[in-house]
C-alpha positions as CSV (number, residue, x, y, z in Angstrom):
1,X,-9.8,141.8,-75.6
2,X,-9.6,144.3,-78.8
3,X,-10.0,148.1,-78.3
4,X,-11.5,147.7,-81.6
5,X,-14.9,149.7,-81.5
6,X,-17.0,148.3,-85.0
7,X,-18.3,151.0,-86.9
8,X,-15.8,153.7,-85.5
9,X,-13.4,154.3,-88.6
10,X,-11.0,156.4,-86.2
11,X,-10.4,153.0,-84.2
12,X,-7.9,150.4,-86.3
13,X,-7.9,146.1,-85.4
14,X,-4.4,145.3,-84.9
15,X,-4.9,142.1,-84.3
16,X,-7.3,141.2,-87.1
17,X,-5.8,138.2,-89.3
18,X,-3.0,137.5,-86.7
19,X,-5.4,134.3,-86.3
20,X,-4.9,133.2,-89.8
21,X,-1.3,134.5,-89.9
22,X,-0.6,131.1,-88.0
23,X,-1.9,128.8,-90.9
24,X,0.0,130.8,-93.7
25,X,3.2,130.6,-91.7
26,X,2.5,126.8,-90.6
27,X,2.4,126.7,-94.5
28,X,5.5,128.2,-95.2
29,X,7.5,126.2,-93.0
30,X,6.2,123.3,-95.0
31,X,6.8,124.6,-98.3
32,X,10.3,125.4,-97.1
33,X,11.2,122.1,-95.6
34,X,9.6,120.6,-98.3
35,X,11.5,122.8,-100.6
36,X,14.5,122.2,-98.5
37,X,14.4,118.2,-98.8
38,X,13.9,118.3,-102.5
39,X,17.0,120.5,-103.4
40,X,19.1,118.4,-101.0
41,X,17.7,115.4,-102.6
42,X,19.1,116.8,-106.0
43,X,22.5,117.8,-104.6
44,X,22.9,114.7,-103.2
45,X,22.3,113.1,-106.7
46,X,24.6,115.3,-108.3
47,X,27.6,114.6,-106.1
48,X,27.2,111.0,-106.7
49,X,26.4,111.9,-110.1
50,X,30.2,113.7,-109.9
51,X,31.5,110.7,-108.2
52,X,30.5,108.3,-110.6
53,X,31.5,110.1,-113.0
54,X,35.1,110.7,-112.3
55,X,35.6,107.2,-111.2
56,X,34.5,106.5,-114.8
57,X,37.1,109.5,-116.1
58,X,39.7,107.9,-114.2
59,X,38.9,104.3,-116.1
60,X,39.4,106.0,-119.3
61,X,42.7,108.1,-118.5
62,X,44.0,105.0,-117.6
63,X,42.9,103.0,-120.6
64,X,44.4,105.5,-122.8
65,X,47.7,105.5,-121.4
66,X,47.4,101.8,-121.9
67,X,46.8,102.4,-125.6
68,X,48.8,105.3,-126.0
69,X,52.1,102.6,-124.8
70,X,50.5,99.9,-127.2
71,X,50.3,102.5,-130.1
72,X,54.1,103.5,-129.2
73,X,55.2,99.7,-129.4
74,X,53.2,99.4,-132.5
75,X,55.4,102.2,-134.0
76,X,58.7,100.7,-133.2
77,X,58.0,97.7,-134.3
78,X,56.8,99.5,-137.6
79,X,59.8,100.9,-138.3
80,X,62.0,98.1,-137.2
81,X,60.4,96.0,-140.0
82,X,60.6,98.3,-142.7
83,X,64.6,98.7,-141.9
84,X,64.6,94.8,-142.1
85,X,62.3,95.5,-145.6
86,X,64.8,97.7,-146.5
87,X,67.3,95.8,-146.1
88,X,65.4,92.7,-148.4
89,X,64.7,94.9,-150.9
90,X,69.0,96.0,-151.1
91,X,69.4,92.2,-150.9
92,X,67.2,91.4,-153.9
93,X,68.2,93.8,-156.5
């Protein structure tokens, strides 16, 4: 039982609200896991976010270096046919 006297404004409740206390913190702990289960639903969309993403990097490193050897070929070949040009156009005149 409370010592609380009503009407005597020396005595003080310390237990008043401890009753609803209960509710608010029942509350919290569902705002929390609630909060909880949403942020680790974004992380976990983020990381496979990150995965996919750098599985998609690594396709296009590798199809640059595929071009990059094509562009290289492309270039040699240029300049072997304009020493053969060259060479027509000495032939010619």
């Amino acid at each position: 039982t409370s010592p609380f006297k009503e009407g005597d404004e020396s005595s003080v409740d310390i237990y008043d609200g401890l009753d609803n206390g209960l509710t608010v913190s029942g509350r919290l702990i569902v705002s929390c896991c609630l909060a909880w289960t949403i942020i680790v639903s974004v992380l976990l969309r983020l990381v496979s976010s990150k995965t996919t993403l750098q599985a998609e990097y690594g396709k296009c490193q590798q199809q640059i270096k595929e071009l990059m050897k094509k562009f290289k070929e492309i270039q040699a070949q240029n300049v072997i046919l304009q020493n053969e040009n060259q060479a027509l156009k000495k032939n010619i005149s």
